[in-house]
Each structure stands twice: as C-alpha cells, then as structure tokens.
C-alpha angles and dihedrals in degrees: 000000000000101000098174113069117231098258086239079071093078112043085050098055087045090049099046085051096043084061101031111026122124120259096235124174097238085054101062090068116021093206118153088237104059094020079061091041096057099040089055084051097048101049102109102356133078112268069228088080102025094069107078086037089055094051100044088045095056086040087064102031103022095166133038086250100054087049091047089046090045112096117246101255086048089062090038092046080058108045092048114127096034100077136217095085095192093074085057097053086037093057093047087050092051101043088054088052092044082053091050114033104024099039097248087302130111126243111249102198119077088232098056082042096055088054096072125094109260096010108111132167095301097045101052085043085050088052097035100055112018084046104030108024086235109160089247119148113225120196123196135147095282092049086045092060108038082048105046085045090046101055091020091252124209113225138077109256125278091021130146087234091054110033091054086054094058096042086060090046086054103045092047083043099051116102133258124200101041126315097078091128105054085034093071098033087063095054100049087053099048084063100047095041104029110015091063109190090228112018104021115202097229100160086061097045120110087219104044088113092065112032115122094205098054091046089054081058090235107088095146092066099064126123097025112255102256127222111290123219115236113245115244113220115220135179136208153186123217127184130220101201114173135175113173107348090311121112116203117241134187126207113234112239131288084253145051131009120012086356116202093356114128131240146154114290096275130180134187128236124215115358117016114243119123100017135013120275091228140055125210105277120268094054115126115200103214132179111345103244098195145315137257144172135237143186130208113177094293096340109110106209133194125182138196117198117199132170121278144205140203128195086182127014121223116263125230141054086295097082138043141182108220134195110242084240089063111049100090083061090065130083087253122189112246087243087050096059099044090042084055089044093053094045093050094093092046095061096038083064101044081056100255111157116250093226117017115197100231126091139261118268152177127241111258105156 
C-alpha cells in the first residue's frame, strides 16, 4: 500500500480551498480563542447549525475572560438547543483555568494544550495548527474519510485500527515549513464538501487522479460502514402547567444527562431511562395539546405534552415559575425549547401575554 503522497498532492488540495472554500465566521480571525470556541461547538452538529449558536455565543462572551467571568447557567443559557452540555460546562472550566494559570492566554505547544480539561488530540492539533501554524496533524471524521479513500484503507470507521493509520498519515503529510493550518482545513472541508460519506463527488475532487480507492472503482466503500448502535425508543409526558403568564418549570439533577438544565415537568412512560416514571405528587395531566420528537444521542424520543394542573406547587431552587418573555434566558433543555416553541401559539390563543412584566421565581411556597 503507497503510504507517501505524491508532493503534487498538496498544491492541488490548497489551490482547490483558496477558490471553493465556505465563507464561515470563525474563518475570518483565526484567533485561539474563537478557533477553540467553534470546534467545541462542531463536534457532533452541522456547521449548518453551529453558525447562529457561535455568533450569539461570541456576542455574549467575545473573549476567553468574559466567558471565564460568566456564571455557569448564563453559558449554558447560551449554548441550549446544540447538546452535549458537557462541552458547555467543559469550555467555562477551562476558560477559568486559561484566566488563571495561563494569564488569559492560550497555551501554543501540543503538550501545554493537552494539559487542559476537555482538549484532547484533535483539538491541540485544531489550535496548534489552525492558531498558531504549528506543523500539528488533526483527524476528524472528515480527514478519516478523504484519507482512507485516498490510500484504500482497511478498517471500519471510527475504528481504533483505523483511526491510528490516518493520524500517522496526518502527522508524515503536515507540513512543515509554514501552511499547517490551511493545510488541514482543507482537508477537513474536502471532506465535508467533496469526500461525501454516501455519494462522493469525485469528478470534482483535486485528488481524483490519485486516489486508490477510485481507482479501485469503489470509493463509497471506504472506510467500511461501522456497527451501528440500535436506537432505543422512548416516550414521554410533559406537562404545561401556567398560572399568569408564568409556566412552571423544574431543574434536571445535579448528575447524569442534561444535568442542571430546565424543562417542563416530564415523566416517562413505560421503562426509566432518560427521565423518572413518576411526578411529585399533586400534578393532573389534562387534555394532550400535540406531539413532538425528539433525539438524544440514540434515544428516540416522542413526547406528548398535555396540559397540566397543581393544586400545590413544589417548594426549593429546583423549580421556577418563569414569565413567557423569559424562557429563552434560561439553560433550557433542547426538548424544552422546541416543546416551548411548539406550545407558544396555545397560550397566545388562550390569551397569555407574550412578556409579562414580572420576574422570574422560584418556587418558595
């Protein structure tokens, strides 16, 4: 198997992103600080859907010290709607540690980077290199593919086979002497872009000419489709319980999924994985006022909401009731927002302000 690319290979790929690469906001500065910001925000989602999240979030925390200085529910409150709330609460850590070990300023070498909470091997390789310049190889999905279609690769995707062949690919293929950065970035968005996982562009490809696996004629079959995990249907009840123009919320737990994060009162029916099977006592579940779906990770969710009633509302910090006008303040689940979303019109017409002009409270009696 030809492991060195021919060195056409690589004034080809840089020529082909200088004319069709996408005008992105974390592109136009390649600062650490918003270069760290976006790739936290596109592991795992579209940059499709990234992009409105990653400019309101550097509207509101436009430096590393303003995100450090932010309380925890405000970044949250910010990051709602994208998932994978850890990466939230991981970023506000390490910006705090970045503030006070490191003066406000981020480490340059691999080594120091790996050293913060959350940043692991693609992500020192993404600041290194796309920050810095530093000749520092980054493998993600995108870089997996294109190179596993590129020298015919053996492995299934994301395996440790495979994944440990490319990063040394990557790391033999950097270069040198200035260019790291674009380098990689082109790489990551021929992938995206090109390199398609299920119909590949290849006739519009830089590299079609050298690529083992078109050549092979079967360039969709690299890398090998891995195992997938069997979703897990789930469904749930969630109540819309009002009183004023206030809609009573409850704060997830201190553990586990989605930890901390609001949302309406929500049970599960049938087997208990994602939510309890039972409410504090004194909650009516009334007339069912829509349907919605919902993923988490490979839990296939569907959720009824239905009106709600209490005679008494639960006492403590762990539950609110919260003007309309003051939702989107809160770190909100993503069900909870689209399950807001879906119940806006319902209360419009059953004559509940849109902005109330009381504030926000917990519940205390």
């Amino acid at each position: 198997m030809r492991t060195r690319a021919d060195p056409r290979l690589r004034p080809l790929l840089v020529r082909w992103f200088r004319a069709e690469q996408r005008a992105l906001p974390w592109r136009t500065r390649r600062e650490p600080y918003r270069v760290w910001i976006s790739e936290a925000m596109l592991q795992q989602t579209r940059v499709a859907t990234v992009i409105p999240y990653y400019e309101r979030f550097l509207a509101r925390f436009p430096d590393i010290a303003t995100l450090a200085g932010a309380a925890e529910e405000d970044v949250l409150a910010h990051w709602s709607g994208l998932g994978y709330y850890r990466r939230a609460r991981t970023l506000h850590l390490t910006a705090r540690r970045i503030v006070e070990q490191h003066a406000g300023e981020f480490p340059r070498t691999r080594a120091e980077l790996l050293e913060l909470p959350g940043i692991g091997p693609y992500t020192a390789g993404a600041l290194a290199s796309l920050a810095f310049d530093a000749p520092e190889p980054l493998v993600d999905g995108n870089v997996e593919r294109v190179f596993a279609r590129l020298f015919a690769l053996p492995g299934a995707a994301g395996s440790t086979e495979l994944r440990k062949r490319v990063w040394d690919l990557a790391a033999e293929l950097v270069p040198r002497a200035g260019g790291a950065g674009e380098w990689n970035e082109a790489l990551m968005e021929l992938g995206a872009l090109v390199c398609l996982p299920r119909e590949p562009r290849c006739a519009a490809c830089p590299w079609a000419g050298a690529c083992a696996a078109r050549a092979l004629g079967r360039a969709r079959d690299f890398p090998a489709p891995k195992a997938r995990k069997l979703g897990v249907e789930v469904e749930l009840e969630a109540l819309f319980v009002e009183r004023g123009g206030r809609i009573l919320l409850w704060r997830r737990p201190e553990q586990g999924r989605m930890a901390r994060l609001w949302e309406l009162p929500t049970r599960e029916l049938g087997s208990q994985r994602l939510f309890p099977a039972r409410l504090p006592t004194g909650f009516r579940a009334g007339a069912e006022l829509g349907r919605l779906r919902h993923t988490i990770t490979h839990h296939r969710i569907r959720l009824a909401l239905r009106r709600g009633q209490i005679a008494v509302p639960p006492r403590g910090a762990d539950w609110r009731w919260v003007p309309w006008g003051e939702t989107s303040a809160l770190a909100l689940t993503g069900m909870a927002r689209k399950a807001l979303r879906a119940l806006r019109p319902t209360a419009i017409l059953r004559g509940t302000p849109r902005s109330p002009p009381s504030k926000t409270s917990e519940c205390r009696a």
